[in-house]
Structure formats: structure tokens, C-alpha cells
N, CA, C and O of each residue as an XYZ file, in Angstrom:
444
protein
N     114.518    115.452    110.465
C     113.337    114.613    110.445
C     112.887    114.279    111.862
O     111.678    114.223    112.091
N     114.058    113.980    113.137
C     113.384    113.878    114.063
C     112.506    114.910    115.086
O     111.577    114.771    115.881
N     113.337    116.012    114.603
C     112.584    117.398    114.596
C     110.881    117.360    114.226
O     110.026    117.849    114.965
N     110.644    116.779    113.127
C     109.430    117.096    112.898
C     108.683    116.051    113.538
O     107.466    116.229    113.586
N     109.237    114.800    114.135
C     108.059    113.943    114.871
C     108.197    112.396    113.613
O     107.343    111.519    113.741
N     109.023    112.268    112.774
C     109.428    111.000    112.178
C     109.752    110.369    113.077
O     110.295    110.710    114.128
N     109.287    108.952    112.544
C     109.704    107.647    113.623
C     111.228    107.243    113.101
O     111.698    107.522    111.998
N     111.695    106.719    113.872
C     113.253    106.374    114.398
C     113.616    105.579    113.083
O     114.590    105.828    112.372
N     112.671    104.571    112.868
C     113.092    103.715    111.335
C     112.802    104.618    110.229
O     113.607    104.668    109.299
N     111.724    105.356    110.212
C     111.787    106.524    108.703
C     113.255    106.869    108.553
O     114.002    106.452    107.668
N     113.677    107.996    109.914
C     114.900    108.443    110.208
C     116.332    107.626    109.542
O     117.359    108.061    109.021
N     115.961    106.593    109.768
C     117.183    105.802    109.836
C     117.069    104.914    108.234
O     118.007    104.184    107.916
N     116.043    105.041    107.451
C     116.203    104.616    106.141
C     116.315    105.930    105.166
O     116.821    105.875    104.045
N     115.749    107.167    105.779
C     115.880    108.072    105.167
C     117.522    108.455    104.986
O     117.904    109.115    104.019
N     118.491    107.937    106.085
C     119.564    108.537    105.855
C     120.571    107.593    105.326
O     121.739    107.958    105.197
N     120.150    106.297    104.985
C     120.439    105.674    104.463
C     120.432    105.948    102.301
O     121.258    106.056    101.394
N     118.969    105.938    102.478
C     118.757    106.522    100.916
C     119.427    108.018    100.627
O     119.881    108.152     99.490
N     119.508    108.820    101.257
C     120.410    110.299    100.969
C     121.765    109.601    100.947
O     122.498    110.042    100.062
N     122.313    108.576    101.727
C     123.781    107.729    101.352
C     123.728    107.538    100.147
O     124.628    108.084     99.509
N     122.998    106.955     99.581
C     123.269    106.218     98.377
C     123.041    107.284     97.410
O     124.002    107.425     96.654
N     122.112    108.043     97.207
C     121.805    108.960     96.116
C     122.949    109.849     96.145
O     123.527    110.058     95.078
N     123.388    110.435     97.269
C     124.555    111.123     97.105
C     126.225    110.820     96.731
O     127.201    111.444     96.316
N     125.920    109.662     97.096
C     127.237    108.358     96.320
C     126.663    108.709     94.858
O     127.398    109.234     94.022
N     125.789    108.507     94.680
C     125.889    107.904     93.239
C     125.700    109.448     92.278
O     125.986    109.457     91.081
N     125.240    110.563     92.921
C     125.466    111.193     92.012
C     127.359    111.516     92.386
O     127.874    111.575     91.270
N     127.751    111.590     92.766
C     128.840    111.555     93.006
C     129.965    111.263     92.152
O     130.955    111.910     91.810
N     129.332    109.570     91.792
C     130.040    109.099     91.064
C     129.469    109.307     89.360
O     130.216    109.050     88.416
N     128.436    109.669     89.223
C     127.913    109.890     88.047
C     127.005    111.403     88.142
O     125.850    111.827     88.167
N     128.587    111.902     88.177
C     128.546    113.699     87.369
C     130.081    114.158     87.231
O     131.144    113.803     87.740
N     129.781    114.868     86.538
C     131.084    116.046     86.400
C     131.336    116.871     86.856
O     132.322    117.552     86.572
N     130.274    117.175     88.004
C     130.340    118.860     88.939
C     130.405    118.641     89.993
O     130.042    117.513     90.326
N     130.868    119.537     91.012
C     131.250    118.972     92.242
C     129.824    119.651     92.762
O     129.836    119.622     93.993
N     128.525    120.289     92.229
C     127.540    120.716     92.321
C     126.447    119.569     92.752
O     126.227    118.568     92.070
N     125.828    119.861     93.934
C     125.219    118.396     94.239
C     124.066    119.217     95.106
O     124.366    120.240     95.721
N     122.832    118.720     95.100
C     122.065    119.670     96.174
C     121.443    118.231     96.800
O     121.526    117.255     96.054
N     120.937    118.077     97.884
C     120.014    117.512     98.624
C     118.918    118.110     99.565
O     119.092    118.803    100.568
N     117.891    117.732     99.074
C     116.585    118.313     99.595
C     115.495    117.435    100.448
O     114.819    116.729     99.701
N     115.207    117.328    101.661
C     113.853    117.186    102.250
C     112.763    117.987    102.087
O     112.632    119.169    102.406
N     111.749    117.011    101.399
C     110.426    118.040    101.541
C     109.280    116.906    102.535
O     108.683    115.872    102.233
N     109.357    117.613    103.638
C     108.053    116.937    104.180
C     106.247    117.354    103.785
O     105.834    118.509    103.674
N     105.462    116.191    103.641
C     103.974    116.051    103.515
C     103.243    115.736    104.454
O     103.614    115.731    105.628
N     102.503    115.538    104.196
C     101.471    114.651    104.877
C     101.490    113.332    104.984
O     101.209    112.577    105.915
N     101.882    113.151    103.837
C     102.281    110.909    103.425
C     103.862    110.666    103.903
O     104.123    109.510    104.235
N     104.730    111.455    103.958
C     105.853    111.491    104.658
C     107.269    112.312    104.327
O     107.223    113.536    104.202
N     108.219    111.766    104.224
C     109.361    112.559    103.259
C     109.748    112.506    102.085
O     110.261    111.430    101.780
N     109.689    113.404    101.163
C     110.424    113.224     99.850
C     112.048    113.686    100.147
O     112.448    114.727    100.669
N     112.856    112.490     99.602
C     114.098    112.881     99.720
C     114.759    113.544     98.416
O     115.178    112.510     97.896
N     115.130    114.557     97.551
C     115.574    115.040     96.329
C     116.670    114.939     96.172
O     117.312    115.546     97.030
N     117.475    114.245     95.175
C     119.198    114.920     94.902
C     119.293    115.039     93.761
O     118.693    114.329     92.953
N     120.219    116.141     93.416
C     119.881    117.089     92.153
C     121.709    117.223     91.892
O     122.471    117.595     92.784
N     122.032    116.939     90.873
C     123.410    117.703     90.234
C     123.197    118.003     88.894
O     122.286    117.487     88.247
N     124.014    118.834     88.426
C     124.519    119.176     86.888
C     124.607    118.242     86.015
O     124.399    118.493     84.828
N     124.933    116.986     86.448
C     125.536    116.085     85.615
C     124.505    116.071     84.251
O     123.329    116.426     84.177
N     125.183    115.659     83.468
C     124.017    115.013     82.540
C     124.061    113.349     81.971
O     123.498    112.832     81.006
N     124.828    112.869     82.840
C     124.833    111.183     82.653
C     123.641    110.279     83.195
O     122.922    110.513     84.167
N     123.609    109.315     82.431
C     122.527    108.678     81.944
C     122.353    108.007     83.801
O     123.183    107.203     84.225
N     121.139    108.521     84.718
C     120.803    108.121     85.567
C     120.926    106.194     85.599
O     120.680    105.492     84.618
N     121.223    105.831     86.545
C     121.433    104.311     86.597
C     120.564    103.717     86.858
O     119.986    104.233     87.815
N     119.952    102.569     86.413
C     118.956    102.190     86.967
C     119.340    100.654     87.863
O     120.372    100.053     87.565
N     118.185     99.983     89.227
C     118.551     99.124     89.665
C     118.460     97.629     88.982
O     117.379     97.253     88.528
N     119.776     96.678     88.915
C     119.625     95.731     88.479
C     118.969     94.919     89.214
O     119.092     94.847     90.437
N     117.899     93.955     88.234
C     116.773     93.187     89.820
C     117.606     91.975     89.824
O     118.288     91.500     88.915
N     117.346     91.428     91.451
C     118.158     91.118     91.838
C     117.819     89.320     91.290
O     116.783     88.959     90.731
N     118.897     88.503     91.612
C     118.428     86.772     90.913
C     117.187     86.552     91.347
O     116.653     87.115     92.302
N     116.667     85.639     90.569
C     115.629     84.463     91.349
C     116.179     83.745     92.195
O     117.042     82.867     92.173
N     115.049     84.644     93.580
C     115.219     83.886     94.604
C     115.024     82.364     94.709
O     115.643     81.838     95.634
N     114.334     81.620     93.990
C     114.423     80.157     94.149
C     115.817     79.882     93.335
O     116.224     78.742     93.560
N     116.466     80.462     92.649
C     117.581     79.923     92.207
C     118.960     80.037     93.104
O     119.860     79.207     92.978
N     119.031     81.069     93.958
C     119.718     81.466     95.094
C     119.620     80.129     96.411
O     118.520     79.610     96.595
N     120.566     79.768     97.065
C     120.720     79.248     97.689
C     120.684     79.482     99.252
O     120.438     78.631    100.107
N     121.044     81.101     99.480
C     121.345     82.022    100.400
C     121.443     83.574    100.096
O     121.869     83.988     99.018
N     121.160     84.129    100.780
C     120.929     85.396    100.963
C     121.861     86.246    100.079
O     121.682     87.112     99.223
N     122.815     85.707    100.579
C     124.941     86.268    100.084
C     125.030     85.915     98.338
O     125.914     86.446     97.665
N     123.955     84.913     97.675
C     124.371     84.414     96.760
C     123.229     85.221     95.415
O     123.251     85.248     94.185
N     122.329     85.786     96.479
C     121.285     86.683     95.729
C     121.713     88.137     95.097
O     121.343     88.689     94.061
N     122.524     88.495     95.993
C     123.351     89.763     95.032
C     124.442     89.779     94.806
O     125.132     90.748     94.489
N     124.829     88.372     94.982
C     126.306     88.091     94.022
C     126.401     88.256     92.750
O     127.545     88.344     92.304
N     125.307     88.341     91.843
C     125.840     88.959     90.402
C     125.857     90.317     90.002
O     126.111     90.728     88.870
N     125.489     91.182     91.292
C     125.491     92.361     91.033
C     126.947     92.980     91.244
O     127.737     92.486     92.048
N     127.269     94.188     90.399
C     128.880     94.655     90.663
C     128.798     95.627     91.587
O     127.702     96.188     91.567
N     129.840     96.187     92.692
C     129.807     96.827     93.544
C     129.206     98.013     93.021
O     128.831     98.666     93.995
N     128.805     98.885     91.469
C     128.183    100.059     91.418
C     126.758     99.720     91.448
O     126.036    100.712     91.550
N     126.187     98.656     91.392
C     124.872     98.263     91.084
C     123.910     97.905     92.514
O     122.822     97.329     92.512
N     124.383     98.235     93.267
C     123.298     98.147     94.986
C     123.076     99.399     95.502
O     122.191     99.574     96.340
N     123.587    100.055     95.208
C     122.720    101.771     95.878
C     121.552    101.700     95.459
O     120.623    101.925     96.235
N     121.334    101.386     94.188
C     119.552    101.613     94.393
C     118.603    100.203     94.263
O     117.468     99.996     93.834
N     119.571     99.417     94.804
C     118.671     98.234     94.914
C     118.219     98.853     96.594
O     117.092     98.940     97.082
N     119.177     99.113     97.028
C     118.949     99.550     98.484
C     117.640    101.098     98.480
O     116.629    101.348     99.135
N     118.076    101.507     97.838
C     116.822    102.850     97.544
C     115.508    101.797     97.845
O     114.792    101.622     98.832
N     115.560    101.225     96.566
C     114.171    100.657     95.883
C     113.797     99.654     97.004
O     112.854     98.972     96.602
N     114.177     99.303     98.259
C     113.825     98.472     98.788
C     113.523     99.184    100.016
O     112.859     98.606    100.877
N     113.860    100.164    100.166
C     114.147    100.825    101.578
C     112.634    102.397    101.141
O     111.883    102.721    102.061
N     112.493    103.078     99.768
C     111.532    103.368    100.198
C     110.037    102.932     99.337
O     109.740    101.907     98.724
N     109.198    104.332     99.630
C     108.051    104.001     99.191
C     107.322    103.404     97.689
O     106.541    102.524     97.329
N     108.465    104.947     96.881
C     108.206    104.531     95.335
C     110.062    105.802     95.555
O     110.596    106.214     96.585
N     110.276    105.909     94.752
C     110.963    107.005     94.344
C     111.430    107.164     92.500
O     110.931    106.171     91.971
N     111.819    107.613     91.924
C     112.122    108.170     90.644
C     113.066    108.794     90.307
O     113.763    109.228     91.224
N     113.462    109.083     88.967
C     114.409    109.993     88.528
C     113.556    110.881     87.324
O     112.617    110.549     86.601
N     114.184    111.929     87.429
C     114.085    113.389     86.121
C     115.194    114.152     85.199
O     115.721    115.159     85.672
N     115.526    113.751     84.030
C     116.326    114.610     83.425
C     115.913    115.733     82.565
O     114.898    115.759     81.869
N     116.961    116.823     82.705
C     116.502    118.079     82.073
C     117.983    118.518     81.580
O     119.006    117.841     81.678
N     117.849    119.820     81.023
C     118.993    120.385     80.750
C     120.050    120.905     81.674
O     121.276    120.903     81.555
N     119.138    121.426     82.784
C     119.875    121.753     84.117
C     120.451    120.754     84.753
O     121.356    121.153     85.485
N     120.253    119.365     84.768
C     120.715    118.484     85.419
C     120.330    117.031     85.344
O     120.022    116.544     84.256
N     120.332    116.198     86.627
C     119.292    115.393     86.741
C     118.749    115.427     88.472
O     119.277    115.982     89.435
N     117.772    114.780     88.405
C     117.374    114.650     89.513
C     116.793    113.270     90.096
O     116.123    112.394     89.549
N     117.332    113.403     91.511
C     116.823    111.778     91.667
C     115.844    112.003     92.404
O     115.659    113.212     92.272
N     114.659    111.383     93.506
C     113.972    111.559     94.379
C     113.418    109.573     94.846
O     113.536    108.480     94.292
N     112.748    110.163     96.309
C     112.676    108.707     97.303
C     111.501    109.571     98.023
O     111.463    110.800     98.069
N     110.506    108.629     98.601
C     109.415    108.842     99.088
C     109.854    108.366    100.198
O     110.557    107.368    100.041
N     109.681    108.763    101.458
C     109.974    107.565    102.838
C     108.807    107.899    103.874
O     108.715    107.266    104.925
């Protein structure tokens, strides 16, 4: 990405979100089959990760009401350690999504 002329924070959330998507298919598949893809646009990077698996993609738990939170630390305290990779996705990019098929699933992140 810095190759192509991305700014330093794209860079640096982009490799953040390929962290997490690749954790998590990781942990939710059966194949040690995992692909990760950049496709650059015009609007910026699509990040892709793709495995075999066929388990039920995770979705992010939203996080407490902030007026009910006291502090920062206490806002994703009800979440369990598998449940913040894609709070972190969903916050870090543009829109991103998931796709299931027979071949697999697929995740994707806009940055």
C-alpha cells in the first residue's frame, strides 16, 4: 500500500483489519486454506479474506451504552475476548461485509 502512494494511517489501519480478519478466519474454519487479497480503486483499498470454512461468519457485538459506561475500559467489558476483532474492523474501516457460498466464506473491509 505504501507502494502505491497510501497515507501512513490507511497503511496502518489497513494492517490492522487484515490482523483481525485473518485471526478470525483462523479461528473459524477447518482449513488451513486462507487467502488475503488487496484490491486497490479509486475510493481506496478493499481488503478480502477468503477460506473454505463454512462456519457461520461472526458478527460484531455493539458495544454498551455509552452513557451507561463510566469509562472507556468499562465499554467493552461485556464483550468476550472472541468478540472485538470486528468491533475493531467496523470502527477502523469504511463499510466492509461478509459473503457465503459453497466454496467458502468471504470477508471484505473498505479502507
Amino acid at each position: 500500500m505504501r507502494a502505491w502512494g497510501e497515507p501512513a494511517d490507511r497503511v496502518d489501519s489497513a494492517a490492522l483489519i487484515v490482523t483481525e480478519l485473518v485471526t478470525n478466519a483462523l479461528q473459524h474454519t477447518t482449513t488451513r486454506r486462507i487467502r488475503c487479497r488487496l484490491l486497490r480503486s479509486a475510493d481506496g483499498v478493499r481488503i478480502c479474506v477468503w477460506n473454505r470454512g463454512r462456519a457461520r461468519i461472526p458478527a460484531p457485538r455493539p458495544p454498551a451504552d455509552e452513557a451507561e459506561s463510566a469509562d472507556a475500559g468499562e465499554l467493552y467489558a461485556h464483550l468476550s475476548e472472541d468478540g472485538r476483532g470486528l468491533v475493531l474492523v467496523d470502527a477502523l474501516a469504511a463499510r466492509w461485509g461478509t459473503r457465503a457460498a459453497l466454496a467458502g466464506q468471504l470477508v471484505w473491509a473498505d479502507v
